[in-house]
N, C-alpha and C positions, 0 to 999 in steps of 0.2 A: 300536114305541112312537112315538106322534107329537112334534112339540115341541110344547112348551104355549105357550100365546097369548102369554106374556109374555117368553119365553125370546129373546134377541136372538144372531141368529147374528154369527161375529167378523167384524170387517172384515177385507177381501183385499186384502192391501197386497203391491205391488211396491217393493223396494228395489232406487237407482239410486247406483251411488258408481264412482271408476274405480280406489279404491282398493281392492287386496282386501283387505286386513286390518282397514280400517274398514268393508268394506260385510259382511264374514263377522259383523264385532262386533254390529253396527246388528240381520244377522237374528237372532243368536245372540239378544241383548235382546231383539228381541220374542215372542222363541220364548217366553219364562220372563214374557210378560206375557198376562193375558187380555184379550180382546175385541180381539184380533188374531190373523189367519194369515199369515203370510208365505207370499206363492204362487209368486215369484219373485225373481231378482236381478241386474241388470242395470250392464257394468262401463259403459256408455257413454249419450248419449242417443240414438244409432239404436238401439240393442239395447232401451232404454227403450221407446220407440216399437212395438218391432216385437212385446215382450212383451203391452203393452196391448194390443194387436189379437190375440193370441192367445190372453190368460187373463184380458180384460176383467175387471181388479182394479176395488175400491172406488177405493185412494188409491195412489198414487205418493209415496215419498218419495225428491225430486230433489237430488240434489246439484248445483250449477251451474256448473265449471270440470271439465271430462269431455271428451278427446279426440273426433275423428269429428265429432262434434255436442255440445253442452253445452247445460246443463238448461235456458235462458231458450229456445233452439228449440224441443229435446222437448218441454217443457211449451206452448209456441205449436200445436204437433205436433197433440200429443195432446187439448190442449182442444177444437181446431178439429174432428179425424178421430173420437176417442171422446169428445164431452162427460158421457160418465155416469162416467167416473173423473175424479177432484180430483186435484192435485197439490199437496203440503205439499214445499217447499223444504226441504232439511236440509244447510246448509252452515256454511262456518268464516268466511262472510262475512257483516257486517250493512252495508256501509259502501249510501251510495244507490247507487252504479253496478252493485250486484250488485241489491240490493233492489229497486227501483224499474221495472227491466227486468222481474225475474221477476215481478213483480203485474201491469202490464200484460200480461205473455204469456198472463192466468192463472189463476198460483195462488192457491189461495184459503188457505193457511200457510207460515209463514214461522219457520221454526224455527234456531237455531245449534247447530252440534254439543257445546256443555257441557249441553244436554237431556239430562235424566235420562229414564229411561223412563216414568217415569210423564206427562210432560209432551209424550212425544209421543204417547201415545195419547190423550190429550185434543185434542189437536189434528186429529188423526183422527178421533176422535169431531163435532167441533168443526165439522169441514168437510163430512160426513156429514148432519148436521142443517143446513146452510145455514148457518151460521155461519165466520166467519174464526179460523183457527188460528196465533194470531201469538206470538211469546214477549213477554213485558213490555219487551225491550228495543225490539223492532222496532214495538210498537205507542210506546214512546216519541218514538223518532224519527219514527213516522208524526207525530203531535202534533205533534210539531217543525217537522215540513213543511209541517203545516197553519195555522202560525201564524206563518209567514213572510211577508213581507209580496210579493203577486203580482209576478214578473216583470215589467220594462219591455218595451216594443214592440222593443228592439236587440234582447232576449233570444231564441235559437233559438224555431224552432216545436215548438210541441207533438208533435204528429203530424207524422212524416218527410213528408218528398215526394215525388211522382212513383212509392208504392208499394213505398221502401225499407221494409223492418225494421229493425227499433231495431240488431241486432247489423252492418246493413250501412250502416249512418247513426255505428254508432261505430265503424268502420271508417272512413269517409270520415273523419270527425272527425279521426284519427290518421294519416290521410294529409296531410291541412290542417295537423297539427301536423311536418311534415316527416316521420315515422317510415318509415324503409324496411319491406318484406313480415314480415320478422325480426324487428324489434323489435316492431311490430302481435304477432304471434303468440305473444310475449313477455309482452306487458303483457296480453293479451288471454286466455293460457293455453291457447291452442289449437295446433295447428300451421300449417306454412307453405302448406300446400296447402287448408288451410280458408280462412288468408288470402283465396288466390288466388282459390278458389271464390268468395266475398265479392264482391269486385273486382270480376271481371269479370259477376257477378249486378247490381252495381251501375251499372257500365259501360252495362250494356244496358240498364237500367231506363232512365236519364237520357241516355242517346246519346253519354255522353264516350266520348274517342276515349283520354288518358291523365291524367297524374299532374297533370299544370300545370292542365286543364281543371276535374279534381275540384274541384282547390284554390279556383279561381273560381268554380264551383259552388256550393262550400262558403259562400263568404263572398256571393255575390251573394243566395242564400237565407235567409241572415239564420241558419245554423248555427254560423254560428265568426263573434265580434266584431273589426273592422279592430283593427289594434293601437295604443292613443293614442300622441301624437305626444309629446315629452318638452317640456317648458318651458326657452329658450334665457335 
């Protein structure tokens, strides 16, 4: 028996979390929703990555603080290597430094995890048809963003320089703010040895030699503003 013309196969969704308990929850839901198949599940973003080239899914849902590699890479990864799968972000972060990265890498949804299920298959759906899959809160804050009044000329550049990415530009940035390798991996939620990869990716990109140079770097590029002088 064939499928009839109007019958719509489910979307093939990989789910990406480093947690297991929340990434088992995530497939168990959409097991019990239709117009979904969960094809895989992925605790990291190289394992993200290495599934899409395997089981060339519709959609990715990414989570974005994920050891190895974390989701604002994967999803840069994967846009670039498979552009016919989407990736919807599904994390416990809206703030811009999560947000703002992942859309540029991107993704074309942006979900937080108190998504019910019905709201993330819409957004699957959503990104499927060409459309953005965003929650009402994050298209808020888009709003918000957009009715900000533009950056002055002090303000960093838009686009990194010399061919960093955004995750090796906020790296530098938190070298500029004094943080040793430790705290970077810290505030950054990765480990110490992605730090380092980072670093020395970024090192070589720009020719610095070390830490003092970054710093100069940093500030002669117009990324990190001098800091104003006090009133005596």
């Amino acid at each position: 028996m064939t499928e009839t013309e109007g019958e719509k196969k489910p979307a093939r969704v990989v789910v990406a979390d480093d947690q297991t308990v929340v990434r088992e929850g995530i497939v168990m839901l959409l097991g019990l929703l239709p117009g979904v198949e969960v094809v895989g599940a992925a605790g990291d973003g190289e394992e993200a990555v290495q599934l899409v080239g395997e089981l060339a899914p519709d959609v990715v849902l990414m989570d974005l603080r994920m050891p190895r590699c974390d989701g604002v890479e994967a999803t840069r990864r994967i846009r670039a290597q498979y552009p016919k799968t989407q990736v919807v972000v599904l994390t416990t972060y809206a703030d811009d430094e999560s947000l703002f990265p992942a859309l540029r890498a991107g993704a074309r949804g942006y979900l937080t995890k108190d998504a019910g299920g019905d709201e993330i298959v819409r957004a699957v759906e959503s990104v499927l048809s060409g459309d953005a899959g965003l929650s009402p809160s994050v298209q808020r804050r888009l709003l918000e963003r957009l009715s900000q009044p533009e950056p002055g000329p002090s303000a960093a550049a838009e686009e990194p320089p010399d061919g960093l990415t955004m995750r090796e530009t906020e790296v530098l940035l938190l070298i500029a703010d004094g943080l040793s390798n430790q705290e970077i991996a810290r505030t950054l939620h990765v480990s110490t040895a992605t730090v380092k990869t980072h670093i020395n990716n970024l090192f070589s990109k720009t020719g610095l030699k070390d830490r003092a140079q970054a710093v100069r770097y940093a500030y002669s590029r117009g990324l990190v503003r001098p800091p104003t002088q006090g009133i005596t």
